[in-house]
C-alpha positions in Angstrom: 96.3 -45.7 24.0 99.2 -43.1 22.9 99.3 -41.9 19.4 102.5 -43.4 18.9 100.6 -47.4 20.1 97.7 -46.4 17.7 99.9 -45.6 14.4 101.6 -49.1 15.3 98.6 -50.7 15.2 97.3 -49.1 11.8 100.6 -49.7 10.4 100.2 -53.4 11.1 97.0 -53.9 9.9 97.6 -52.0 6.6 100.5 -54.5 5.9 98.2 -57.2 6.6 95.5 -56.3 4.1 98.3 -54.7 1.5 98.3 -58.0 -0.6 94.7 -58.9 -0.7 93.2 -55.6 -1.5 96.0 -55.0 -4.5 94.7 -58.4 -5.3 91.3 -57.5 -6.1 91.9 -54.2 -6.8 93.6 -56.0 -9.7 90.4 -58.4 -10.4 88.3 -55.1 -10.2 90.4 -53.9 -13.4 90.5 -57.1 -15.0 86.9 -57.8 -14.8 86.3 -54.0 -16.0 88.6 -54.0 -18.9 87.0 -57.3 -19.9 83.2 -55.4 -19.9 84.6 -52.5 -21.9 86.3 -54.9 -24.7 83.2 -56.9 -25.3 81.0 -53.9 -25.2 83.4 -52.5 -28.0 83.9 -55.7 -30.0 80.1 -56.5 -29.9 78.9 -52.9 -31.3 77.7 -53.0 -34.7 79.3 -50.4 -37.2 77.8 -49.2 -40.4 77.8 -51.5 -43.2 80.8 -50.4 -45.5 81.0 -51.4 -49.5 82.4 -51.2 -52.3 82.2 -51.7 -56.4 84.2 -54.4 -57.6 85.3 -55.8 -61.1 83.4 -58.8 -61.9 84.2 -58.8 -65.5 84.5 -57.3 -68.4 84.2 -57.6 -72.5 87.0 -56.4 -74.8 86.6 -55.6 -78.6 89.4 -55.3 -80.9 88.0 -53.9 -84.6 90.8 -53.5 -87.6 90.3 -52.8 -91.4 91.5 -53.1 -94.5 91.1 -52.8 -98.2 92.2 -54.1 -101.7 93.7 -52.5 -104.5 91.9 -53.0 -107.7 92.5 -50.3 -110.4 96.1 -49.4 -111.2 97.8 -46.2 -109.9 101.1 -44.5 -109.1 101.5 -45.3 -105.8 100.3 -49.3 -105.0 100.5 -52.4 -106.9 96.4 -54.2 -108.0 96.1 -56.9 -105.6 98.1 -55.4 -102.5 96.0 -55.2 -99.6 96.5 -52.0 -97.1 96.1 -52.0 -93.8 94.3 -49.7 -91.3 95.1 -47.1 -93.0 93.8 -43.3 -91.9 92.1 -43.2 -95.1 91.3 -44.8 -98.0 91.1 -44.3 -101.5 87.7 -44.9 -103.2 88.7 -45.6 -107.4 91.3 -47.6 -106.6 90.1 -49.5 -103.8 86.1 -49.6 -103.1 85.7 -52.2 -100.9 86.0 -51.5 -97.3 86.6 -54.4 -95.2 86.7 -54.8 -91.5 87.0 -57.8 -88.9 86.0 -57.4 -85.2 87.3 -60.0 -82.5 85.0 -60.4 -79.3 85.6 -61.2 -76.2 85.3 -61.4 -72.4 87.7 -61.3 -69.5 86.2 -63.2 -66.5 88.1 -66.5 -64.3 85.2 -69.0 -65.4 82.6 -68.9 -68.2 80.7 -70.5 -70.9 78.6 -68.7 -73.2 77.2 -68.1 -76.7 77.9 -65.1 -79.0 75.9 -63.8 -82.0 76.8 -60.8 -83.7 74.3 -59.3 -86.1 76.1 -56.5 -88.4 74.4 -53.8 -90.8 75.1 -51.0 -92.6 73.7 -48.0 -91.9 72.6 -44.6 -93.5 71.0 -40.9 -91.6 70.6 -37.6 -91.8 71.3 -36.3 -88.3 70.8 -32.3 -87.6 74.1 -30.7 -86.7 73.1 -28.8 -83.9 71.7 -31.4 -81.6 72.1 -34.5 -82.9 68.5 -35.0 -83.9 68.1 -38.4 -86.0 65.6 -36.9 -89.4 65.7 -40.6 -90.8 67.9 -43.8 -90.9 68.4 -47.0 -93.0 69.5 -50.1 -91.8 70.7 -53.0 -94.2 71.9 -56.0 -92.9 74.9 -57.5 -93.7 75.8 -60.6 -91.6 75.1 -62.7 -88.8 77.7 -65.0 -87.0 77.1 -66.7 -84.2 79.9 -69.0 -81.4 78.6 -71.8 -78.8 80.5 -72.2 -76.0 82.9 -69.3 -75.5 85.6 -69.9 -73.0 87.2 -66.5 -71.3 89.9 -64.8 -73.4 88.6 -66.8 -76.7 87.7 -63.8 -79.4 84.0 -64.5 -81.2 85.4 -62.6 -84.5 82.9 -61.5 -87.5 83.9 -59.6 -91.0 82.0 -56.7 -92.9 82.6 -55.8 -96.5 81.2 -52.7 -97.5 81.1 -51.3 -100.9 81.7 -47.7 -100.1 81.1 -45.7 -103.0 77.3 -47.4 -103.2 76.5 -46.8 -99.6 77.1 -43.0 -100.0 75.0 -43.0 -103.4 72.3 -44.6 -101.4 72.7 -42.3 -98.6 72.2 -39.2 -101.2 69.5 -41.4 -103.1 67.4 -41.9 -100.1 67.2 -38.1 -99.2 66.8 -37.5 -102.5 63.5 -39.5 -102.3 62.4 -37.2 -99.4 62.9 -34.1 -101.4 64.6 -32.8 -98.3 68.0 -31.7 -97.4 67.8 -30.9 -93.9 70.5 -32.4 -91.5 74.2 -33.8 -92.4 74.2 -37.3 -94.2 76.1 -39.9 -92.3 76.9 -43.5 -93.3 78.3 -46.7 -90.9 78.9 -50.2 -90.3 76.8 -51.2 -87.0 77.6 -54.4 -84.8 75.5 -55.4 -81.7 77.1 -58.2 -79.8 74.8 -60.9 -77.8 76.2 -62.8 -75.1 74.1 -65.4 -73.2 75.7 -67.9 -70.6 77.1 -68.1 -67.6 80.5 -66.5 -66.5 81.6 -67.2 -62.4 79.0 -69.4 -62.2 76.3 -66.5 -62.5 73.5 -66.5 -65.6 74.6 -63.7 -68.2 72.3 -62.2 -71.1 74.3 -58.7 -72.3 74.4 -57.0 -75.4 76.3 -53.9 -76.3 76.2 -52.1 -79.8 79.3 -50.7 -81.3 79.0 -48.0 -84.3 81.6 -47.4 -86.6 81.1 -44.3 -88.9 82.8 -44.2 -92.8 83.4 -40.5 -93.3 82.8 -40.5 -96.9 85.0 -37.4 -99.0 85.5 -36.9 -102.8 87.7 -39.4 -103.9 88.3 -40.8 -100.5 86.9 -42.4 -97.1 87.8 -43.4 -93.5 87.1 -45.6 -90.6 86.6 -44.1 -87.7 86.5 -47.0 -85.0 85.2 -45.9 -81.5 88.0 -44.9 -79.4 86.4 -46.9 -75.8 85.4 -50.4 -76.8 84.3 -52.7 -73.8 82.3 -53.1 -71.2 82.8 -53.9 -67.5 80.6 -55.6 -65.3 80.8 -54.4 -61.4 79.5 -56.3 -58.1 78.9 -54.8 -55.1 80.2 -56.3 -52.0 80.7 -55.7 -47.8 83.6 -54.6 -46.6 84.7 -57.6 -43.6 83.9 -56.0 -40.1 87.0 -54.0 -38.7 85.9 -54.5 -34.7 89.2 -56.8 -33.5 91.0 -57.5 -30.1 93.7 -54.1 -30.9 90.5 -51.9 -31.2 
């Protein structure tokens, strides 16, 4: 057989086996691919999470008093409100209202808030607590609090008499070590469920009256609140693209 009778013959028998071996060539791939995806798609990745709101509380604390000796500037019986500072003669009664409440989609729960006043001496240096009074003042309490409904409670403090006591109390102790401080004291109780989940929480907000000669001020803390994280898995990112 010539050369030019054998590359005839190879030529014909390539054309006959061109379309079934691109044929399963193209199985071969398919079937490959195929092994490769559900090796990918089945192959566990890390665990991912992350911190989610879940909900929170909100506080909203104002204050007022009532003028009750004459003087130059307001009229006996005006009331003034939230005021940077207050005027002790002409009006001695501090009064303050806080409203409580939480954020959340679902809830129902009850509220107490217990409020007293308070008196220290606390060291200037590091904050060292020598001694403290606590007098209550009032306790209210709300049954069935829906989200977004405010538990409120109200605190009247005769200024001029807490500071005397503060003085009179370290007085008794024959001491005068550390920096008198005097303030109204609310801790917040909250027992339900909110989302369906059983709740018990309570937070304590202070709110110092910075006592002066002749005068006083509220200083209501500047970050009331709390929120209430979850922690949940991220869904699995494996997918027929990947």
């Amino acid at each position: 057989m010539n050369t030019d009778t054998l590359m005839i013959t190879v030529r014909s028998k390539l054309d006959d086996w061109f379309v079934p071996f691109v044929v399963i060539l193209a199985v071969v791939l398919l079937v490959s691919g195929w092994g490769v995806y559900t090796a990918v798609a089945a192959s566990p990745e890390p665990t991912e999470y992350e911190q989610v709101e879940s909900w929170s509380t909100t506080t909203d604390i104002t204050h007022s008093a009532e003028v009750r000796e004459p003087n130059a500037v307001y009229e006996v019986g005006e009331r003034v409100s939230d005021e940077p500072r207050y005027y002790t003669e002409v009006m001695p009664i501090l009064e303050g209202q806080l409203e409580y409440s939480y954020i959340a989609a679902e809830g129902d729960v009850d509220i107490e808030t217990e409020t007293t006043q308070l008196i220290r001496s606390v060291d200037d240096d590091d904050s060292t607590v020598y001694w403290s009074v606590e007098t209550p003042l009032d306790v209210t309490q709300s049954s069935g609090v829906d989200p977004n409904s405010p538990h409120t409670t109200s605190f009247a403090v005769e200024v001029e008499a807490l500071s005397e006591s503060a003085t009179e109390t370290a007085d008794s102790l024959g001491s005068t070590a550390g920096t008198l401080e005097t303030a109204v004291q609310i801790t917040a109780t909250m027992e339900g469920t909110i989302d369906g989940e059983p709740v018990n929480h309570t937070e304590t907000y202070e709110i110092p009256i910075e006592v002066t000669t002749g005068t006083y001020s509220l200083e209501p803390p500047d970050d009331t609140g709390h929120t209430e994280t979850e922690t949940v898995a991220t869904a699995n990112r494996n997918g027929p693209t990947r």
